[in-house]
Each structure stands twice: as structure tokens, then as C-alpha cells.
C-alpha positions, 0 to 999 in steps of 0.5 A, spaced: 527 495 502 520 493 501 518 496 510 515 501 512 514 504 518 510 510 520 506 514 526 500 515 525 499 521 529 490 521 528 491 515 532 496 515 535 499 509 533 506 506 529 504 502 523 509 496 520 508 493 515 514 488 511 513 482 505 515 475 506 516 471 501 519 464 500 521 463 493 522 455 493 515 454 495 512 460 491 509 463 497 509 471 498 505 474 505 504 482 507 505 483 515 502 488 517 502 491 526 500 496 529 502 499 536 495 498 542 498 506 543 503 510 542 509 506 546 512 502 541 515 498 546 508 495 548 503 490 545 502 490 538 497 487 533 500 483 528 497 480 523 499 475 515 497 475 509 497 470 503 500 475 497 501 470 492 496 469 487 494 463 482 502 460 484 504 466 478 505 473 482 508 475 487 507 481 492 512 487 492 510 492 497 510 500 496 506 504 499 503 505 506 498 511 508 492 512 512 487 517 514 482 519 519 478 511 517 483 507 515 490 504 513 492 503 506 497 498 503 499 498 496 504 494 491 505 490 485 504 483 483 510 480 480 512 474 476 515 470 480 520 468 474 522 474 470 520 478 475 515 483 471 509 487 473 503 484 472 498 488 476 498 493 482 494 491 488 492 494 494 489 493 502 485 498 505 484 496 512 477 500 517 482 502 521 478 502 527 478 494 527 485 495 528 485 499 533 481 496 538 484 491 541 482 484 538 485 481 532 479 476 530 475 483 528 479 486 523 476 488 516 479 489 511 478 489 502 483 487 498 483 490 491 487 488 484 488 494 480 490 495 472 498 495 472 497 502 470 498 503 477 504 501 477 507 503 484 501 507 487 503 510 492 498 512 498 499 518 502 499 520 509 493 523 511 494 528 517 489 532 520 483 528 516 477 528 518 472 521 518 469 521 511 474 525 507 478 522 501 484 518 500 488 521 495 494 516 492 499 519 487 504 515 481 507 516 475 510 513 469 510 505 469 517 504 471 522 505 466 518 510 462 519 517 461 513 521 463 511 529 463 506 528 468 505 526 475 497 522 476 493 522 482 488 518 485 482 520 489 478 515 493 473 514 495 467 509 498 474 506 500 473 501 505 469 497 500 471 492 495 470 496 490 472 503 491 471 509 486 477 512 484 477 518 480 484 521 476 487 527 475 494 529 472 499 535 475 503 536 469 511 536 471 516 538 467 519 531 462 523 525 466 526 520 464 527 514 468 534 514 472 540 510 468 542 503 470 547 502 475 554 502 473 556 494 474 
């Protein structure tokens, strides 16, 4: 499935976020809520973002994080025929325009990522004070084997260009798992 759910306990908050697409019409959206509290069964800010890109890509969500200052989206952009990876992107939300109460304030940045971020997986912050970095982890683009697993940490993150430095954590090899018997 391409939702997540979580509960940010900095916040007090559940996070959704789900895609939509309509393939005829070569639309792709990210849909993303936040509880006003820490009750899911009241209010929600729920808001819909158009994903695709030049009418080519479309966005397949993987990740959801957060931290002290913002909630984090990442997924990858592909082809809508073919299906290929082109590109990974990811939305970085100023958590307090979420968590205010008015859906008119919400800030965020949308950032396109080189394709050697290939399922970017954000992590859930807990107990991170304001300020502090955001850290992301990914391994191998899909299908290739691999020794290392990366890590990104990130920083001026609410921006539109935030700074991401690497480094690897050497694992034992990997391969990709086997294709599934049909």
C-alpha cells in the first residue's frame, strides 16, 4: 500500500498521508492529514497536492517522518508508462503551519532529488528538540545489490533547497529478493 500512518507524539498529532492517482487522465495527488489533537476521532487538516510532473511522472509515496520543526514526505516519481524510476522527491512541511488550526497557512517546499535517492526513507524523530537535524536512510536503488545501507542528514531543512550531507553504514552484501513465483 502507498499510506502511512503514524502518531507524533512531539505533537501530539496523527499524521495520514495517502496518493491518489487517476491514471486516464494522468493525474497523481499526495493527501496528506493531521489530527487538531491527539483524538483521531475529531477535526482534521486535510490538504491535496498535484504530484505529476510535465504529464510524464507520477509520484509513488514512500516515506513519512518528522521531527521537532516539520513532517517529511518522500517518494519517487515515475513514468506513467513503463513505470520506471525517474527521480525521488520529497515535501517537507513547517510543522507549526500544520498544526495551527488554519489550512490557508501552511508552508511547505517541494524538493526534486537525483534518482540516486531511490526510496529515501525518512525517520521518526522522537524526542528531537527544534533546530536539530532530520536524518533519512536508503539503500541500493531498487534491484541492485548492495554492502551499504546510506544515510542523509539534513539540514536548513524547511527550505527549498535544503542541505543533505551523506554517509554509509557498511552492512553485510545484499541482494535484491527473488521475483515472485507466478
Amino acid at each position: 500500500g502507498q499510506s502511512r500512518a503514524a502518531y507524533d507524539e512531539l505533537a501530539e498529532r496523527f499524521i495520514i498521508v495517502t496518493r491518489e492517482w487517476d491514471l486516464p487522465a494522468g493525474e497523481s495527488h499526495l493527501l496528506l492529514a493531521v489530527s487538531d489533537d491527539a483524538d483521531p476521532q475529531g477535526d482534521w487538516e486535510m490538504h491535496r497536492f498535484n504530484m505529476e510532473q510535465a504529464e510524464k511522472y507520477f509520484f509513488e509515496s514512500a516515506g513519512l517522518g518528522w521531527d521537532a520543526d516539520g513532517i517529511y514526505v518522500t517518494g519517487v516519481m515515475r513514468k506513467w508508462y513503463g513505470y520506471e524510476v525517474h527521480h525521488s522527491r520529497m515535501l517537507t512541511f513547517d510543522k507549526a503551519t500544520l498544526l495551527d488550526g488554519d489550512a490557508e497557512t501552511l508552508s511547505y517546499s517541494d524538493v526534486d532529488l537525483s534518482g540516486s535517492f531511490d526510496l529515501l526513507q525518512p525517520a521518526a524523530m522522537h524526542g528531537a528538540d527544534p533546530g536539530e537535524p532530520m536524518y533519512f536512510v536508503y539503500g541500493s536503488p531498487h534491484g541492485q545489490q548492495g554492502s551499504h545501507v546510506s544515510v542523509a542528514r539534513m539540514t536548513d531543512k524547511l527550505v527549498p533547497a535544503p542541505k543533505l550531507a551523506h554517509f554509509n553504514i557498511n552492512v553485510p552484501n545484499y541482494d535484491p529478493p527473488p521475483s515472485a513465483i507466478q
